[in-house]
C-alpha positions as semicolon CSV with decimal commas, in nm:
position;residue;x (nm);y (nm);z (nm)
1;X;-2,355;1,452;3,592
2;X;-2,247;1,091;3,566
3;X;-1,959;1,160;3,376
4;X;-1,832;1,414;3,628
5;X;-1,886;1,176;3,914
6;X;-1,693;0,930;3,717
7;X;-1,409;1,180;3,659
8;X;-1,394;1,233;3,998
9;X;-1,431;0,865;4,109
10;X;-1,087;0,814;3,930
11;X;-0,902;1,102;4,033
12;X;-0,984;0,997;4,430
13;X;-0,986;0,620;4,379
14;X;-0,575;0,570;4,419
15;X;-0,531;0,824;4,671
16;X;-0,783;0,693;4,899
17;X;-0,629;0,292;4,795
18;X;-0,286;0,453;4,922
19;X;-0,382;0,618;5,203
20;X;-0,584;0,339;5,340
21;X;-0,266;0,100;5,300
22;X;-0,064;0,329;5,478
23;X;-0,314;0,383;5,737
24;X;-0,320;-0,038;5,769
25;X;0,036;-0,093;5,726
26;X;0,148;0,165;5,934
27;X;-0,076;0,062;6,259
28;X;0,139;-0,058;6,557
29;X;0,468;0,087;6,399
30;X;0,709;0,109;6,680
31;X;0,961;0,313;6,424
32;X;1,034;0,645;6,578
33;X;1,070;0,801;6,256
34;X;0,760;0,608;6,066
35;X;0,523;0,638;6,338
36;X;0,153;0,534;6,262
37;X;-0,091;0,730;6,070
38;X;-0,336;0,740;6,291
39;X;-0,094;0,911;6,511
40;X;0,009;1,165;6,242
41;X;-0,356;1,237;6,138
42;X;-0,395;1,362;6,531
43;X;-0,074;1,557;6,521
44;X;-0,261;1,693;6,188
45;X;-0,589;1,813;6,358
46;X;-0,365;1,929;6,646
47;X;-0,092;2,109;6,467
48;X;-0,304;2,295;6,171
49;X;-0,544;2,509;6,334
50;X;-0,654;2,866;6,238
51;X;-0,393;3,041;6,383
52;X;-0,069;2,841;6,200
53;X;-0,251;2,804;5,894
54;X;-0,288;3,198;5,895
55;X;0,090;3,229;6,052
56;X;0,253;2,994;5,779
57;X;-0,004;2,861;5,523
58;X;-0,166;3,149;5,421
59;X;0,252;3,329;5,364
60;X;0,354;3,070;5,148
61;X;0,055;3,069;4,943
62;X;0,068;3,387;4,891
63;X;0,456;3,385;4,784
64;X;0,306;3,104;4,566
65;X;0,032;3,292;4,391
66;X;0,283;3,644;4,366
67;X;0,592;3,449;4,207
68;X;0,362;3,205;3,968
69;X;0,163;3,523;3,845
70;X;0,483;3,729;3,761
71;X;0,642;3,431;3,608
72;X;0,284;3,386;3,431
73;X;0,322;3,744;3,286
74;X;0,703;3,785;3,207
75;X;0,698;3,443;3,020
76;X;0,383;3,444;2,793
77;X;0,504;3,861;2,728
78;X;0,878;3,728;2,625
79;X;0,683;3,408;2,429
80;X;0,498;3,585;2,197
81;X;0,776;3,859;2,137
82;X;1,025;3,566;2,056
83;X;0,765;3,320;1,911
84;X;0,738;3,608;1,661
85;X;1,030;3,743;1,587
86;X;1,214;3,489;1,403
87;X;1,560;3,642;1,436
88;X;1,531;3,737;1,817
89;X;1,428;3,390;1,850
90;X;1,727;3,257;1,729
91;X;1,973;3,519;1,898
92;X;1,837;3,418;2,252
93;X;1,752;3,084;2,160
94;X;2,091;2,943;2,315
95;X;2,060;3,188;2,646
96;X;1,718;3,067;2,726
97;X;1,856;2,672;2,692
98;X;2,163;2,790;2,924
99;X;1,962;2,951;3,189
100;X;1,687;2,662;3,173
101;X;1,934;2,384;3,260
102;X;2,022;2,539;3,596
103;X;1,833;2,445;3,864
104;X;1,662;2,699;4,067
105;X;1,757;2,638;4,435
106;X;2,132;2,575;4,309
107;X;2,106;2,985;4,299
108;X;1,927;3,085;4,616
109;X;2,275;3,147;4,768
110;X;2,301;3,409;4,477
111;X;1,996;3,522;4,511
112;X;1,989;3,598;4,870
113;X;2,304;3,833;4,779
114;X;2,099;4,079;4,592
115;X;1,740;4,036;4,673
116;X;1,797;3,989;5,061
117;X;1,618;3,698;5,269
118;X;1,272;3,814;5,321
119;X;0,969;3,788;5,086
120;X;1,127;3,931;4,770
121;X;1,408;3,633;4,771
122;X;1,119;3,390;4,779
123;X;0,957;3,541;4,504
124;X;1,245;3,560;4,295
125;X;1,295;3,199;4,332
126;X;0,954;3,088;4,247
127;X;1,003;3,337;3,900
128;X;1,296;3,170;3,817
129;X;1,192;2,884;3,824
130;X;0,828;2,900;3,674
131;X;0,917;3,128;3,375
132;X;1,113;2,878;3,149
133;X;0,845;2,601;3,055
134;X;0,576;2,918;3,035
135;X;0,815;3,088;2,799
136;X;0,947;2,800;2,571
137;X;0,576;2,641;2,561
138;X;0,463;3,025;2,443
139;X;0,738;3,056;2,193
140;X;0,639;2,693;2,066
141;X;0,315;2,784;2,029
142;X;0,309;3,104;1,898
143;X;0,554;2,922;1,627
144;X;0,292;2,658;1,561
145;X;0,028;2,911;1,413
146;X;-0,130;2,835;1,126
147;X;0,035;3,127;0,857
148;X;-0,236;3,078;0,689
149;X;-0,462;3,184;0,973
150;X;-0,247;3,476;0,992
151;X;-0,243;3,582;0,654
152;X;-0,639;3,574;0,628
153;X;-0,621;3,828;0,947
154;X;-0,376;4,041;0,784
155;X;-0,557;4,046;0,490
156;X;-0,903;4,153;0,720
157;X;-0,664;4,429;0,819
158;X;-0,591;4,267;1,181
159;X;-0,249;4,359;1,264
160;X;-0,084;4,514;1,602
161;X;-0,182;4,404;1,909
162;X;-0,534;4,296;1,752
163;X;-0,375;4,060;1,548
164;X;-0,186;3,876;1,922
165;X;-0,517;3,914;2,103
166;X;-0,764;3,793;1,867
167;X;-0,561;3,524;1,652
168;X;-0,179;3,445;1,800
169;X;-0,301;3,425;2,167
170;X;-0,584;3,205;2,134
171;X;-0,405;2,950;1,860
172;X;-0,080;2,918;2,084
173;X;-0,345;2,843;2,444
174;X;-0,343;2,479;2,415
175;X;0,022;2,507;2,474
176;X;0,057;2,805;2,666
177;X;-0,195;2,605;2,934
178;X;0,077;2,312;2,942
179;X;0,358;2,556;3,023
180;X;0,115;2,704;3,342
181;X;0,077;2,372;3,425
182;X;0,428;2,235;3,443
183;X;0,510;2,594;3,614
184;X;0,237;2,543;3,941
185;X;0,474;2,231;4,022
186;X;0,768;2,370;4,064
187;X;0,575;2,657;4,246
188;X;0,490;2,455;4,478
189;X;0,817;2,308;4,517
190;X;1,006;2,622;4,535
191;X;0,786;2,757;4,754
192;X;0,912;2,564;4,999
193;X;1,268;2,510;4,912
194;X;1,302;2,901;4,945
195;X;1,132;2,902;5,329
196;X;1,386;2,659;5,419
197;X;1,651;2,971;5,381
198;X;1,624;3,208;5,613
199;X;1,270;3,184;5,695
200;X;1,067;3,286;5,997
201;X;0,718;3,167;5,859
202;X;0,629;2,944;5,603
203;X;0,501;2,527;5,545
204;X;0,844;2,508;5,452
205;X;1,049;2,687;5,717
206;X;0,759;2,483;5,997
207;X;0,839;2,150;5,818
208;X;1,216;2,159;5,847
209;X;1,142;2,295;6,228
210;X;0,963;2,021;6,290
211;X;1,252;1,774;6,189
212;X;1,487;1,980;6,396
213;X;1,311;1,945;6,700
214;X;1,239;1,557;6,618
215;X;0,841;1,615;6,589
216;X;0,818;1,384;6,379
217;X;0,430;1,299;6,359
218;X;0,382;1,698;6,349
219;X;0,653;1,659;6,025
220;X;0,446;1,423;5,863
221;X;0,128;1,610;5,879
222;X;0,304;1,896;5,741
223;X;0,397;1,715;5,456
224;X;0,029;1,575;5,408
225;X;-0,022;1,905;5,420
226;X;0,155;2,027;5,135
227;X;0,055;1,732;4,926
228;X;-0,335;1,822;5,013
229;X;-0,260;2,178;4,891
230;X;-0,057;2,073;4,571
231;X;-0,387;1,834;4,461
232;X;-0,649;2,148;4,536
233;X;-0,448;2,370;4,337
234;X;-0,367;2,093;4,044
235;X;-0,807;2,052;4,001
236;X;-0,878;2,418;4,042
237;X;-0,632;2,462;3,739
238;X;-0,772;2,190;3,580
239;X;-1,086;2,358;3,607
240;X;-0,976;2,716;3,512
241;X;-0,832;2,544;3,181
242;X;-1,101;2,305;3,128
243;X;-1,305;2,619;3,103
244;X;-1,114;2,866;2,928
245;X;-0,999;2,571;2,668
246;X;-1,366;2,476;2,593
247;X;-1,388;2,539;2,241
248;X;-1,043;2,323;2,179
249;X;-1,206;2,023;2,410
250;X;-1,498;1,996;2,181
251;X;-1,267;2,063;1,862
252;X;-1,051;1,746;1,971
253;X;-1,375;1,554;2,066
254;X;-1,540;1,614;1,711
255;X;-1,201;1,492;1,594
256;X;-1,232;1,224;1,768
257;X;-1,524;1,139;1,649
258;X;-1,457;1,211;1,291
């Protein structure tokens, strides 16, 4: 129990340092476009009520969870396919470096052409975007099994899909979990660089309305807003990972110890 409390001690500490600076620093500002954050907070409690956070919150999240979980599936599915196959892997090898050094909102404009501007463009975005470090972390991982781990299963007659569920997924998690985690950050940040495109709803498409109509506290609290919702999804990951990577937390500890 103390450890936890400590754990979370730390992860709050900074934050709350940060925020109370800003809070001090920022009292009496006169600066139309840094106004203080007491005013922003009450813009905050004003702005964010049920009825936006179900009109534009609850959208984008939900674009969130849709294009994360596709990009989730497609790119572990590809990993372990290429991861392997040692000759696919090196046929596509040069395509998936190509396609990974583009930057996702530099095609929206393309994007919009064939997938339209409502949800599915959104989606797409967020897919493109997530499924290259959950692919190339798969592939790395998958490559990073122990052959001799694989040749004791093959010799227990584990082969097929037994074989990827019981030995090749579980020895390539460790970095299969770093991919997903790289991936919910740009989520999040494609999330709301596609709302800014043709958007009726959205934190993004309310942010950048904000600025447009010079609201600039209700901006602000926007943009707390996202950054609140960025750090709740970052520690329920951590959580899910903590909990699904138990067995290689305690291997690394006895390590550790060793």
């Amino acid at each position: 129990m103390n450890d936890i409390l400590k754990k979370v001690g730390l992860a709050v500490a900074l934050p709350l340092v940060l925020f109370v600076g800003w809070y001090v620093f920022s009292a009496g500002s006169t600066n139309f476009y840094a106004p203080p954050l007491s005013e922003i907070l009450t813009a905050f409690g004003d702005t964010w009520q049920a009825e936006r956070l179900k009109a534009d919150v609850l959208p984008s999240l939900l674009r969130l969870f849709a294009g994360y979980l596709l990009a989730a599936l497609i790119g572990v599915g590809l990993g372990v396919a290429i991861g392997l196959n040692r000759r696919l892997r090196a046929t596509l090898e040069p395509v998936l470096e190509f396609f990974r050094a583009i930057p996702p909102p530099v095609l929206v404009p393309v994007i919009m052409l064939f997938a339209g501007i409502g949800n599915g463009m959104k989606v797409t975005v967020i897919v493109f975007g997530c499924i290259w470090p959950i692919l190339l972390n798969t592939v790395e991982g998958v490559r990073a099994v122990d052959s001799v781990v694989l040749d004791t299963a093959r010799s227990y007659g584990v082969n097929g899909s037994a074989r990827i569920t019981h030995v090749v997924l579980p020895s390539a998690a460790p970095q299969i979990a770093a991919g997903l985690r790289q991936a919910l950050s740009i989520a999040i940040i494609l999330m709301v660089i596609s709302e800014m495109f043709a958007a009726s709803n959205g934190l993004g498409f309310t942010i950048v309305q904000f600025q447009r109509s010079f609201a600039i506290p209700e901006m602000w609290s926007g943009i707390i807003l996202l950054g609140l919702l960025g750090f709740v999804l970052s520690l329920l990951f951590r959580l899910a990972e903590r909990r699904a990577l138990r067995w290689y937390e305690g291997l690394r500890a006895a390590q550790r110890a060793g």
